[in-house]
Backbone bond lengths (Angstrom), bond angles and torsions (degrees), N, CA, C in turn:
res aa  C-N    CA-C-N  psi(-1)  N-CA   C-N-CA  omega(-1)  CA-C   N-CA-C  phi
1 X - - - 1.460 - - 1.507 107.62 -
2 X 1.393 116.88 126.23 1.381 103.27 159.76 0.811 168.50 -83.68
3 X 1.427 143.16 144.53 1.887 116.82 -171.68 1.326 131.50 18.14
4 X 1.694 89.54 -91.67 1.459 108.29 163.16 1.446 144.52 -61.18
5 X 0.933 125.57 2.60 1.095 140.37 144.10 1.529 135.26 -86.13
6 X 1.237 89.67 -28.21 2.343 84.61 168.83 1.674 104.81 -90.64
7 X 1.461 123.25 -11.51 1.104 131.66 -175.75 1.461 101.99 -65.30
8 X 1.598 108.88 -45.89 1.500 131.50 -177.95 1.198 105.39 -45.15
9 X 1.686 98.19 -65.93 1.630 107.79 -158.24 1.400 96.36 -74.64
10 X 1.464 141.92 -16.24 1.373 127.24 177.90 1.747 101.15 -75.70
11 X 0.865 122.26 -32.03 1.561 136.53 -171.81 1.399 100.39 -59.77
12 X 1.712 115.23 -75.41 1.380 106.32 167.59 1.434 150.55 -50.77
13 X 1.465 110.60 -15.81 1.474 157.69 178.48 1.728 110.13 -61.02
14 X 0.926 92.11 -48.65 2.038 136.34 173.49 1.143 103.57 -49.57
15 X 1.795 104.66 -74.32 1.610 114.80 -152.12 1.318 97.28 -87.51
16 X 1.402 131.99 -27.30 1.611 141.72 167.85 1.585 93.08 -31.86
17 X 1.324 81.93 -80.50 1.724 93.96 -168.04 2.152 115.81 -54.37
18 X 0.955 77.50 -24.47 1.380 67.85 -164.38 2.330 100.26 -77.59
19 X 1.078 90.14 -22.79 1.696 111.17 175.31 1.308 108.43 -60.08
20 X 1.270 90.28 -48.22 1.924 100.45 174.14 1.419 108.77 -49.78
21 X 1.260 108.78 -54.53 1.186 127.80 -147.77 1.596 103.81 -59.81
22 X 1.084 115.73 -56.54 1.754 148.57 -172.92 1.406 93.43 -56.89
23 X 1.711 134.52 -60.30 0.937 123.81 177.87 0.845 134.87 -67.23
24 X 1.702 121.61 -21.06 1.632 136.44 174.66 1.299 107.27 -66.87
25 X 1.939 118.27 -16.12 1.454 119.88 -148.33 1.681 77.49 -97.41
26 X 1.260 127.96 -40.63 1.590 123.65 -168.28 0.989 120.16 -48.34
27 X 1.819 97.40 -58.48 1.452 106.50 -176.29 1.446 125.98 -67.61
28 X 1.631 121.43 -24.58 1.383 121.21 145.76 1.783 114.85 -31.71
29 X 1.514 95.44 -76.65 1.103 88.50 179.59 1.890 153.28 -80.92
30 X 1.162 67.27 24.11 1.740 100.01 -174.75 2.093 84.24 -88.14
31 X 1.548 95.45 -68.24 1.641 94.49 -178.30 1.230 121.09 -50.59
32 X 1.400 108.26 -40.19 1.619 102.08 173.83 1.847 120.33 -42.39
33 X 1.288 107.91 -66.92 1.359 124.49 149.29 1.124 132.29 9.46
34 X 1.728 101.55 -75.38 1.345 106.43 -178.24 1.872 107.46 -107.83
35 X 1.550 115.42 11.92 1.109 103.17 157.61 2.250 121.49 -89.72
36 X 1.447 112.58 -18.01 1.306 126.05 152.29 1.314 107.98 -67.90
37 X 1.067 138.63 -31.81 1.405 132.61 -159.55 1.446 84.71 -78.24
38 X 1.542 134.32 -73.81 1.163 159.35 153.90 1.607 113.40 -6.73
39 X 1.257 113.69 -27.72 1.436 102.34 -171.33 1.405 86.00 -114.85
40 X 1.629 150.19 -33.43 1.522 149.88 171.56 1.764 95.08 -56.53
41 X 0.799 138.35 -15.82 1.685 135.99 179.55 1.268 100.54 -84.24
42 X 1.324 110.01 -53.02 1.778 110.69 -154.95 1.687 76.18 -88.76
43 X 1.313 148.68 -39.41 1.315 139.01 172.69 2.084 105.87 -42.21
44 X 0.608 113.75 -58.58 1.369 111.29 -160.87 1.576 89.67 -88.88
45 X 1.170 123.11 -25.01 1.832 114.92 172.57 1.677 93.87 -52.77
46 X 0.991 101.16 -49.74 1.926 104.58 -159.47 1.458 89.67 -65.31
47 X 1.911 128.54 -47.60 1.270 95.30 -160.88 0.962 112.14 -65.61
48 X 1.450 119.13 -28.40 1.370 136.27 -175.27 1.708 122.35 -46.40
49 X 1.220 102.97 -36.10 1.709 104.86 160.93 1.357 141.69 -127.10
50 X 1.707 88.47 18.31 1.803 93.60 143.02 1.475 114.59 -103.65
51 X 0.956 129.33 -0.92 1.586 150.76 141.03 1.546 95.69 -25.80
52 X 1.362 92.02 -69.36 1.911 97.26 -161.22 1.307 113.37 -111.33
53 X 1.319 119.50 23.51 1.797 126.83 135.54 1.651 94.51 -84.95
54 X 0.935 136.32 -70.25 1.341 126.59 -169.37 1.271 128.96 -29.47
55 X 1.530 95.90 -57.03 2.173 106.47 167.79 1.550 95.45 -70.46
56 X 0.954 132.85 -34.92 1.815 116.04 -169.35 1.832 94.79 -79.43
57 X 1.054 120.10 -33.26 1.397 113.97 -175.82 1.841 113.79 -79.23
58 X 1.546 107.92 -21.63 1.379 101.65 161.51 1.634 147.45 -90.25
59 X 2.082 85.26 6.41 1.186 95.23 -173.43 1.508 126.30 -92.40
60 X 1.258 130.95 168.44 1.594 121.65 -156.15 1.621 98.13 -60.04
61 X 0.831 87.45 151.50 2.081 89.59 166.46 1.300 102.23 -96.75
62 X 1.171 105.70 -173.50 2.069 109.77 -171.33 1.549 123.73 -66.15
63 X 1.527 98.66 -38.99 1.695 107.54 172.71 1.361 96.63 -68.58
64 X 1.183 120.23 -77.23 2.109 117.36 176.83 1.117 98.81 13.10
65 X 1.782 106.69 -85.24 1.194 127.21 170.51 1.818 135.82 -26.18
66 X 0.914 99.74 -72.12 1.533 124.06 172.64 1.962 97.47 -50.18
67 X 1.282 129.48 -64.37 1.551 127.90 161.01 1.534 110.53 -41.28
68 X 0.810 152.43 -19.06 1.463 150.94 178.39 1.964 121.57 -105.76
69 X 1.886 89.81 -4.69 1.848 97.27 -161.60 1.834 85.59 -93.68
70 X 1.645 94.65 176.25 1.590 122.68 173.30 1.454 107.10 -37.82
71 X 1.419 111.31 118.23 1.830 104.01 -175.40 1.922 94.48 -88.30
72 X 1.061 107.63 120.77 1.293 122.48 158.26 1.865 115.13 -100.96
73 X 1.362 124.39 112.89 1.275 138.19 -164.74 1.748 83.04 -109.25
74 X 1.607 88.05 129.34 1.197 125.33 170.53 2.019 113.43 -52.35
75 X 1.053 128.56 157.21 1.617 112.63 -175.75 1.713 91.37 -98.60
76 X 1.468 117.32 160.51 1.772 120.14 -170.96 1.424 95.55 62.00
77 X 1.251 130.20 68.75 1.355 131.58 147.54 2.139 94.51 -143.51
78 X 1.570 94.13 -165.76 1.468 97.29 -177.07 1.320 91.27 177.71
79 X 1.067 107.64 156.04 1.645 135.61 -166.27 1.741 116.12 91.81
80 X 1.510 115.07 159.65 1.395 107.73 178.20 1.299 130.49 -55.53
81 X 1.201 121.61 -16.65 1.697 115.44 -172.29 1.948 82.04 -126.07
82 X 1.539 135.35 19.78 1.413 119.83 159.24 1.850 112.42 61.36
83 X 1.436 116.59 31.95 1.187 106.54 -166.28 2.049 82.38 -112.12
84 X 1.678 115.57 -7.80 1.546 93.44 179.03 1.643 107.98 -89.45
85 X 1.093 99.94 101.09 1.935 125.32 147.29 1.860 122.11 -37.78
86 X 1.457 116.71 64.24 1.783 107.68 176.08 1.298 85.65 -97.64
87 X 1.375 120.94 148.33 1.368 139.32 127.37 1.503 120.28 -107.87
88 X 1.343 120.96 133.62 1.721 109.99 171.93 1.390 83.19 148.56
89 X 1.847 100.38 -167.72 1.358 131.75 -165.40 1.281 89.88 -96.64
90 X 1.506 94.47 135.76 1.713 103.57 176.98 1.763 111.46 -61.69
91 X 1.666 117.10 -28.88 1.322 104.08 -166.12 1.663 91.64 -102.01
92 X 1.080 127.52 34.77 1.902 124.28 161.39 1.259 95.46 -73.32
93 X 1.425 114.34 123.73 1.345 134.99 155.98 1.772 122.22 -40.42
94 X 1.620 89.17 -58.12 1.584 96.85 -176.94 1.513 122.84 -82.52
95 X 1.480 112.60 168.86 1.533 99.22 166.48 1.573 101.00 -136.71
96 X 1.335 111.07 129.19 1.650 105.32 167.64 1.227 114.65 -104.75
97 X 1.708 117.37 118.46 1.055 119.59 170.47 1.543 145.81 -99.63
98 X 1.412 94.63 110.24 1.847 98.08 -173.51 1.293 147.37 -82.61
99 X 0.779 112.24 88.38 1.692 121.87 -172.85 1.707 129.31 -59.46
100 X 1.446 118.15 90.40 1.566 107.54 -137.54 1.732 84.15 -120.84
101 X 1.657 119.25 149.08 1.403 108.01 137.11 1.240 111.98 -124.39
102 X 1.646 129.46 156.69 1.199 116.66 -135.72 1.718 90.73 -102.77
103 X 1.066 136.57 -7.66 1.271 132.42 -175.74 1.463 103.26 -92.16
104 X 1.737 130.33 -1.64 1.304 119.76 -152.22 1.513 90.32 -89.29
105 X 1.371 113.45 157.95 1.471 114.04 177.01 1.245 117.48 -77.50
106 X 1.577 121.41 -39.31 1.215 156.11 179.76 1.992 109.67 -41.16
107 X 1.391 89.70 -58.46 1.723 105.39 170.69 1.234 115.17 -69.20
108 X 1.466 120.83 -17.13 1.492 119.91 -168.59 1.728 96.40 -81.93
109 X 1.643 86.61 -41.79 1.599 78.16 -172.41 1.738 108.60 -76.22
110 X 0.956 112.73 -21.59 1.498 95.64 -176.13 1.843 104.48 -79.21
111 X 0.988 120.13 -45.28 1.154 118.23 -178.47 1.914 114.83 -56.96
112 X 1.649 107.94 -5.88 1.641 119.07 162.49 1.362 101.45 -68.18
113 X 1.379 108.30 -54.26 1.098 118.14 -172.43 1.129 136.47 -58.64
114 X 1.382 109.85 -63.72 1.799 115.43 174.98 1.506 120.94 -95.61
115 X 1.234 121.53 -8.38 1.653 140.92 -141.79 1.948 90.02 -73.79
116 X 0.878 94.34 -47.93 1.542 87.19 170.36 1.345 136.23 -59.27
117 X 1.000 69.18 -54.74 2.434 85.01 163.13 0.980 120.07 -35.83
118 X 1.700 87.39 -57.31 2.128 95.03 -163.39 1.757 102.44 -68.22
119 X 1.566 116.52 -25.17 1.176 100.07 -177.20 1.431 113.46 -90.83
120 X 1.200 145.17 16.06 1.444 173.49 -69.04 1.819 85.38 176.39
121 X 1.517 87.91 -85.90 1.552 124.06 -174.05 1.634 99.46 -38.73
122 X 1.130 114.72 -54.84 1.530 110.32 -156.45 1.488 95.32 -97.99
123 X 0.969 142.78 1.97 1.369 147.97 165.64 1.533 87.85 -69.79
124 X 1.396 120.05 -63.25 1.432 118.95 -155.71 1.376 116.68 -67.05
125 X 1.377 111.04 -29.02 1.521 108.43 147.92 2.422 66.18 128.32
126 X 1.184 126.46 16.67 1.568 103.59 172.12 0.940 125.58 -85.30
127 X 1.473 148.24 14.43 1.380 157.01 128.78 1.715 91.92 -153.57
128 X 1.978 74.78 -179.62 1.313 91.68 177.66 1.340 120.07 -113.42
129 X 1.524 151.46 106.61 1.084 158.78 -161.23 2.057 109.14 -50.49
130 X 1.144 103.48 118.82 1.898 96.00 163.02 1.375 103.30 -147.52
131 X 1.188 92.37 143.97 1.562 134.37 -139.60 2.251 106.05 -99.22
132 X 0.703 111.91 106.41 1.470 119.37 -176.10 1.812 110.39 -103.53
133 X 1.091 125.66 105.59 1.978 105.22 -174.19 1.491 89.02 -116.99
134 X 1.362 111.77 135.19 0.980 137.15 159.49 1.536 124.92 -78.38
135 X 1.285 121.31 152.33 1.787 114.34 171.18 1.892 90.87 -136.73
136 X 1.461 134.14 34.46 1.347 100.02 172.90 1.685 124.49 -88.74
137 X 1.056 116.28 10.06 1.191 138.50 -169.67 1.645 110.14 -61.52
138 X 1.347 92.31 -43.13 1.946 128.04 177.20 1.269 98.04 -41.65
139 X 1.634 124.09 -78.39 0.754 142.52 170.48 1.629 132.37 -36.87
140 X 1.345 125.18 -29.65 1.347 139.31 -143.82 1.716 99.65 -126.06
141 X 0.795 116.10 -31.54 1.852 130.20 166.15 1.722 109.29 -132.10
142 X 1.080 138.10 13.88 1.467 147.30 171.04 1.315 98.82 61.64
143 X 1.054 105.96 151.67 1.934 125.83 161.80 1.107 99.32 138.45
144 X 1.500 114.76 -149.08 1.485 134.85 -150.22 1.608 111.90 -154.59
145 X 1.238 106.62 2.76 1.481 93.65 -179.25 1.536 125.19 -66.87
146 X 1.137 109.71 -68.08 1.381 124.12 165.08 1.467 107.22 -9.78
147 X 1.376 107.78 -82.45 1.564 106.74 173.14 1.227 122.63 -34.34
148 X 1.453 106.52 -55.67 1.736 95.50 -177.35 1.253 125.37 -93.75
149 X 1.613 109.81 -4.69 1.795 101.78 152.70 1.365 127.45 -71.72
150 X 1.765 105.50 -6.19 1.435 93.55 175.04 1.171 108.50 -67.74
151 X 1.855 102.13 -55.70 1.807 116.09 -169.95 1.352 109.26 -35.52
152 X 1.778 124.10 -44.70 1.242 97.40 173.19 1.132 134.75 -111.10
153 X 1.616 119.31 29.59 1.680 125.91 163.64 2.326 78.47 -85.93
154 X 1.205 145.26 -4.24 1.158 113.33 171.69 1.719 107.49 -94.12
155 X 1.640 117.50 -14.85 1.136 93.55 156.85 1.515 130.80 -93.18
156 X 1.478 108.83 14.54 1.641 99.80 158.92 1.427 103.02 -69.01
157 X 1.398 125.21 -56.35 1.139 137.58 -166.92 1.491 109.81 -27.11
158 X 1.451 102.43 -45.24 1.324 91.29 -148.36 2.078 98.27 -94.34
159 X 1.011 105.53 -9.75 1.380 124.97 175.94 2.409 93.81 -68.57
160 X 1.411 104.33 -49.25 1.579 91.24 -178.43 1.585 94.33 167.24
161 X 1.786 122.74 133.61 1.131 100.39 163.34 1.529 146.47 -66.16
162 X 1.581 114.57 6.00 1.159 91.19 149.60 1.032 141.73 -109.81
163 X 1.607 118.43 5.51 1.532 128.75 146.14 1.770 110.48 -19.39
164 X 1.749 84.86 -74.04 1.978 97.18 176.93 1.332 119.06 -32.54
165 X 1.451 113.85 -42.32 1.442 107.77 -176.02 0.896 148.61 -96.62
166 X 1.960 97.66 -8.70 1.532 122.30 152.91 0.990 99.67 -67.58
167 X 1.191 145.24 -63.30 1.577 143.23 -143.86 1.398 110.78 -65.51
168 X 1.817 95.18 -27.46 1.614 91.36 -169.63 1.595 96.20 -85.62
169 X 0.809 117.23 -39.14 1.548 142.14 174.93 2.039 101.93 -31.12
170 X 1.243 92.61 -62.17 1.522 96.07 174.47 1.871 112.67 -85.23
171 X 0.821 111.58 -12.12 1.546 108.59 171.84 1.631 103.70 -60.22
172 X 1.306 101.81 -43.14 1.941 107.78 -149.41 1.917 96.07 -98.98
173 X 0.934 125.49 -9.75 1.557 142.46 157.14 1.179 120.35 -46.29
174 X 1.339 120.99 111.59 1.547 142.69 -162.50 1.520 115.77 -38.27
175 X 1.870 97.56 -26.79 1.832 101.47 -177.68 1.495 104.44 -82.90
176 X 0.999 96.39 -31.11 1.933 103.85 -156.34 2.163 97.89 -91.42
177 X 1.212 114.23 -52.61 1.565 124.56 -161.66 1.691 106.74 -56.16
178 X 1.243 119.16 110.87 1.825 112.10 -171.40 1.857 101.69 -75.90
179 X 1.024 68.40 171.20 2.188 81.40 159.80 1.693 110.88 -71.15
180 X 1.252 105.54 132.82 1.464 123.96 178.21 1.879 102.77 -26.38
181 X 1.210 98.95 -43.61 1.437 87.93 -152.12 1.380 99.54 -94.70
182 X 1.620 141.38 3.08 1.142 143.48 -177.21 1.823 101.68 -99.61
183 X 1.509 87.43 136.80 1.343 88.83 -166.47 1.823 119.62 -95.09
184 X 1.462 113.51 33.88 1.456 119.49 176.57 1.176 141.77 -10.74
185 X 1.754 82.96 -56.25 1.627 97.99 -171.69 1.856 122.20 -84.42
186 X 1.480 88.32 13.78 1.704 91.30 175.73 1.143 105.97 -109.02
187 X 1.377 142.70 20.53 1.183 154.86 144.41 1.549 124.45 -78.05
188 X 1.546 119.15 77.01 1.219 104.06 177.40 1.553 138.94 -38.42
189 X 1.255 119.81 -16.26 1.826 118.76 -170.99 1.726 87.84 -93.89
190 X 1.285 136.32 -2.12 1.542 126.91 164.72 1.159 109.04 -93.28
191 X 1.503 123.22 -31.37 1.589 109.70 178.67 1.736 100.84 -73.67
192 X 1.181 125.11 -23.74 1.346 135.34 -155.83 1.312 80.33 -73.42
193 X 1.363 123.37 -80.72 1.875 139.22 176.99 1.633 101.17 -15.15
194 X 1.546 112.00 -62.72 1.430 105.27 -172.23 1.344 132.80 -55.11
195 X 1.706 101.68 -43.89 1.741 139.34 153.17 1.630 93.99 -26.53
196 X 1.029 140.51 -67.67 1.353 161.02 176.79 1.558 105.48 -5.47
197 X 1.600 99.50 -59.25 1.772 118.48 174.10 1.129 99.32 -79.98
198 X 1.128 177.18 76.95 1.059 163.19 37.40 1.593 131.21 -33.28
199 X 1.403 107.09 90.78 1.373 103.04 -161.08 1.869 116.07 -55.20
200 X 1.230 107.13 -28.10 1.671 124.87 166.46 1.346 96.50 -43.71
201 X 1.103 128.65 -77.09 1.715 148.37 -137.99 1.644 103.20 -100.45
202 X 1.290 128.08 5.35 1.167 118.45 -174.29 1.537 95.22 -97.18
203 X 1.605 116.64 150.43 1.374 113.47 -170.61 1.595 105.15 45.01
204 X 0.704 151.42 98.76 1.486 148.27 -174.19 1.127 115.36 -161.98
205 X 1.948 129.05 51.68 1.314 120.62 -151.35 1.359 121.15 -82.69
206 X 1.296 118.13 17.72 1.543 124.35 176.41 1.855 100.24 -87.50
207 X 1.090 96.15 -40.05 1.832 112.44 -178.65 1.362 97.84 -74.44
208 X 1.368 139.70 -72.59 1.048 154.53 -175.85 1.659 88.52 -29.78
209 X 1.209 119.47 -88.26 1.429 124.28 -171.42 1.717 129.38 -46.08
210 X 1.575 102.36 -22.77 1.467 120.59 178.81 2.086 97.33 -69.18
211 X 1.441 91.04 -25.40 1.852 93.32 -161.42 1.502 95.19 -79.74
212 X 0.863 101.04 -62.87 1.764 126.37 174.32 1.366 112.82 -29.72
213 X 1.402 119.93 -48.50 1.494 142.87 165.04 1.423 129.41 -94.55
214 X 1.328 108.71 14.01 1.658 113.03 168.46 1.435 94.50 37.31
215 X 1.464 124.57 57.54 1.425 119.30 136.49 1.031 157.16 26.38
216 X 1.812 76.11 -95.17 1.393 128.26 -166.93 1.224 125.65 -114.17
217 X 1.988 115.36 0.93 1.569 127.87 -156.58 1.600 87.58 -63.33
218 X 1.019 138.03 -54.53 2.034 151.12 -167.76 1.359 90.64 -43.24
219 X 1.485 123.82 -49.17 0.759 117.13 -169.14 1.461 128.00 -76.42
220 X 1.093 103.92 -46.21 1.705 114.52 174.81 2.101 109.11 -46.80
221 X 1.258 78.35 -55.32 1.902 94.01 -171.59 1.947 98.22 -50.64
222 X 1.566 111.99 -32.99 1.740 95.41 178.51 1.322 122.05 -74.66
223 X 1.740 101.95 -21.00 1.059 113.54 162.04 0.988 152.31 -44.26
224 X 1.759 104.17 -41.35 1.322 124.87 -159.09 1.505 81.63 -99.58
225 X 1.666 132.97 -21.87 1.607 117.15 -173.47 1.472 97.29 -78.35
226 X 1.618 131.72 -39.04 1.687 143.21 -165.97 1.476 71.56 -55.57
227 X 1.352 142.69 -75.05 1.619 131.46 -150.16 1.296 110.11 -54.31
228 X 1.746 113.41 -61.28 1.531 118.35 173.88 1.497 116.85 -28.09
229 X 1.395 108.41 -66.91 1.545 110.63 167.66 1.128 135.26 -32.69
230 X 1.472 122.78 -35.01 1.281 122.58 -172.72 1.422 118.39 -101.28
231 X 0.821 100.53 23.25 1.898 106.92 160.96 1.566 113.00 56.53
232 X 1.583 109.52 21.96 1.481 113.68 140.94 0.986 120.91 -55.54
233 X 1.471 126.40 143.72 1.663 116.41 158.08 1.345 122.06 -119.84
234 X 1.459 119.78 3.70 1.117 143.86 -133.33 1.767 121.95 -167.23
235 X 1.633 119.47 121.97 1.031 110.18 168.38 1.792 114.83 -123.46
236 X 1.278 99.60 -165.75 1.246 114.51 -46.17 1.894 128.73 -55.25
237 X 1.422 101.64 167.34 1.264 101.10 -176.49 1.306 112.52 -129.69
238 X 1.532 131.14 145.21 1.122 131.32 158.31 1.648 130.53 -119.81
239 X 1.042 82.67 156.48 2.204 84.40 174.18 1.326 104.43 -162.87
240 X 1.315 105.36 153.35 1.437 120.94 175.54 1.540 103.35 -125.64
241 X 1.379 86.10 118.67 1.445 118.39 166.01 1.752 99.27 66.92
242 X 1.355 122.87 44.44 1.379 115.01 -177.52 1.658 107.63 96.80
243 X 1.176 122.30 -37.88 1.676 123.65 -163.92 1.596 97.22 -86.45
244 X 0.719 107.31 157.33 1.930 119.68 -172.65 1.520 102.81 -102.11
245 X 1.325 117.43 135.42 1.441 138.47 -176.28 1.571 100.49 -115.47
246 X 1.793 99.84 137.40 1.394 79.83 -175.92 1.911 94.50 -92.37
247 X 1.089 82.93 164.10 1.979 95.90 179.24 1.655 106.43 -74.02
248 X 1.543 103.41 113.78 1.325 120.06 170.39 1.312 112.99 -70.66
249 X 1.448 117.65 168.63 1.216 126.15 -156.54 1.727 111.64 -130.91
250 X 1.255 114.14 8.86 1.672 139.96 -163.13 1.951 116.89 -168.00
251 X 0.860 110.37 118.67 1.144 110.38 147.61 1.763 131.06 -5.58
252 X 1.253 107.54 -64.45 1.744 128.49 170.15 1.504 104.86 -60.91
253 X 1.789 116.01 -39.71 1.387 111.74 177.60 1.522 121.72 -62.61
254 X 1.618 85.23 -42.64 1.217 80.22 -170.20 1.902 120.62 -75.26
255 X 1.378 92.28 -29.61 1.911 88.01 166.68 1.298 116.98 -39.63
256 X 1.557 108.16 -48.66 1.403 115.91 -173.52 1.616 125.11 -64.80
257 X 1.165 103.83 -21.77 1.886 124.02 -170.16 2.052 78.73 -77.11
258 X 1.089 96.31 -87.97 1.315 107.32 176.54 1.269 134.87 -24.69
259 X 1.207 134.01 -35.81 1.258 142.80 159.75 1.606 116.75 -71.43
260 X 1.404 117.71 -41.52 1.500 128.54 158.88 1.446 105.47 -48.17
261 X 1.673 123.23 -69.18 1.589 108.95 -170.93 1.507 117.88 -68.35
262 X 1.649 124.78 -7.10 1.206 112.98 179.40 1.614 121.68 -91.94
263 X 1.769 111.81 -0.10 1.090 121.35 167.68 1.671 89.75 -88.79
264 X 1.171 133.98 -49.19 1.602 113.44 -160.89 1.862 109.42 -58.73
């Protein structure tokens, strides 16, 4: 071969390679390209939906809501926003006041205990029962019951007070009352179930539908602030006439608590 000719073929040999080269460099950078391109997409995908957990996580939740809606006041209440609770004889001297939340275990048991009495008591015309419902329970083990067992001990309410006090009566009752930390009572078709024993509230589709339709949720939530306000911290609680009773532990106690504050 001559000279000139391997000179050639080294020449072309060269630019081969070097052709290669240029195109291998594109397609790198062609990939580069669309692998940044590729990760700025899925970049702004991500901001894009912690973006919108963020607005969904700042937005009111349902009670929020329900505290800000049409206040519908239960009928047998009184005051402007319907959060004062009397039951009794208008000429009872006394007033015992109960401070209940309906998920607390504490009230369930006392209300085994004395729940009969007091309605005993106020039948007889010896004070007059008012009614305090709490919801911090919600808060303190999470859920929703509280709240919405108030809403619908306010549509017993508004059905008659002693609807209210059966109903509450069977809420806090050893068959029906869950464990603190189970959240039952935010299930309307279980409060409905409980409603069931209540000869008032059974078939009762005006009530039935008040539960069904959170009513009464406006209502419960002023409720639960009338409690905040009053410098309970704790249920349940009682007092007569303003003075604090301590919480009996029996039936017999409690006659006895009771008969002491209605002489003071």
């Amino acid at each position: 071969m001559s000279s000139r000719n391997s000179q050639a073929n080294k020449a072309a040999a060269r630019e081969r390679l070097r052709a290669e080269r240029e195109a291998q460099a594109k397609k790198d950078k062609i990939r580069r390209q669309v692998i940044v391109a590729g990760a700025l997409v899925a970049g702004l995908g991500l901001v894009g939906v912690v973006g919108y957990a963020i607005v969904q996580s700042n937005q009111p939740g349902y009670w929020d809501k329900a505290a800000k809606a049409e206040l519908v006041k239960p009928k047998n209440t009184e005051g402007e926003d319907g959060t004062t609770v009397v039951i009794g004889k208008p000429d009872a001297k006394k007033t015992l006041e109960l401070y209940e939340d309906s998920r607390c275990p504490a009230c369930a048991g006392f209300e085994q205990a004395a729940g009969e009495q007091i309605k005993k008591d106020v039948d007889a015309g010896k004070y007059k029962l008012q009614y305090f419902g709490a919801t911090f329970i919600d808060n303190a083990v999470k859920g929703e019951g509280s709240k919405n067992a108030l809403s619908a001990l306010g549509a017993a309410l508004n059905v008659s007070p002693q609807a209210f006090l059966d109903y509450k009566a069977a809420l806090y009752s050893k068959e029906q009352h869950p464990e603190e930390t189970v959240d039952s009572f935010a299930k309307d078709e279980y409060l409905l179930k409980v409603a069931d024993t209540v000869p008032a509230l059974k078939g009762n589709a005006e009530f039935k539908k008040a539960v069904e339709d959170g009513t009464y949720d406006r209502w419960a939530m002023d409720m639960s602030k009338a409690f905040n306000k009053s410098g309970v911290t704790g249920t349940p609680t009682l007092k007569m006439d303003g003075k604090k009773i301590d919480t009996p532990q029996t039936a017999e106690q409690f006659t006895a608590a009771i008969d002491k504050a209605l002489q003071g």
